[in-house]
Structures are given as C-alpha cells and as structure tokens.
N, C-alpha and C positions, 0 to 999 in steps of 0.2 A: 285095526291093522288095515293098512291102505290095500286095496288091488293091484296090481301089477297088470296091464293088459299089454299081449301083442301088437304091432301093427298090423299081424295077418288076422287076428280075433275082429280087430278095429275094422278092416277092408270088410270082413266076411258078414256083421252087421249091418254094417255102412249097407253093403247090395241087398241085404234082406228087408231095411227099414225101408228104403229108394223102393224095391218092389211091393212091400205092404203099402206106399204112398197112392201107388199106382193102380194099388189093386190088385196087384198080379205076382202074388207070393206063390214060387212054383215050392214043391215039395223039396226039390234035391237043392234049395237056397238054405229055408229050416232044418233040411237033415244037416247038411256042410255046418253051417252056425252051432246047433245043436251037439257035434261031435267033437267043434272045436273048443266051443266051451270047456264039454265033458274031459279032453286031455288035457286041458291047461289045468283046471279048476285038481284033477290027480296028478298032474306034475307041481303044484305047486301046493298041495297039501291044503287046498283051501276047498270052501264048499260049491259045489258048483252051483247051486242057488245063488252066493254072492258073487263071485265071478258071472252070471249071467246078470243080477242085476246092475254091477257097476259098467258092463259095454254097454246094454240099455241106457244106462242115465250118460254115457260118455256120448255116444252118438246121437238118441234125440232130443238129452238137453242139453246139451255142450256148456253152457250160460249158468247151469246149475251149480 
C-alpha cells in the first residue's frame, strides 16, 4: 500500500533534512517532524515507522 504524504509532512522534513545538511539540527525541527509524523501516520491508520520512512525516501532521494 502506497504512502499518502502531506505537503506540510513534506515542508517539515524538507527543514529538518536542510538543517541535518548543515549541521545544525535544532531540537524543536525533530520534535515538529516527529509529531507530525506520529498524527498522520494515527490518522491514516498506517504505521508510523512507514509513514516516517516513505518522507525520508521522498525528500533525500527524490530520484528513488
């Protein structure tokens, strides 16, 4: 079964992976991504293990 992701799940990523690029992953980026995961993943009756790893492969492989 495919993922369904947000554009706000996608944005929230997007500034978390920019700041891991950078080096400078603040706490309240991981928590924000983190919790936005965790609603999608119980609004959507999916796990949120896959729901975290399909934004993962959406944003830093795109090409994948």
């Amino acid at each position: 079964m495919a993922i369904e992701l947000t554009d706000e799940l996608i944005k929230l990523e997007q500034a978390a992976w920019a700041e891991i690029q950078a080096k400078a992953l603040t706490a309240d980026t991981a928590i924000a991504v983190q919790a936005a995961v965790t609603a999608h993943a119980e609004a959507t009756g999916q796990s949120r293990y896959d729901v975290e790893m399909a934004v993962k492969k959406r944003v830093r492989n795109p090409e994948a």
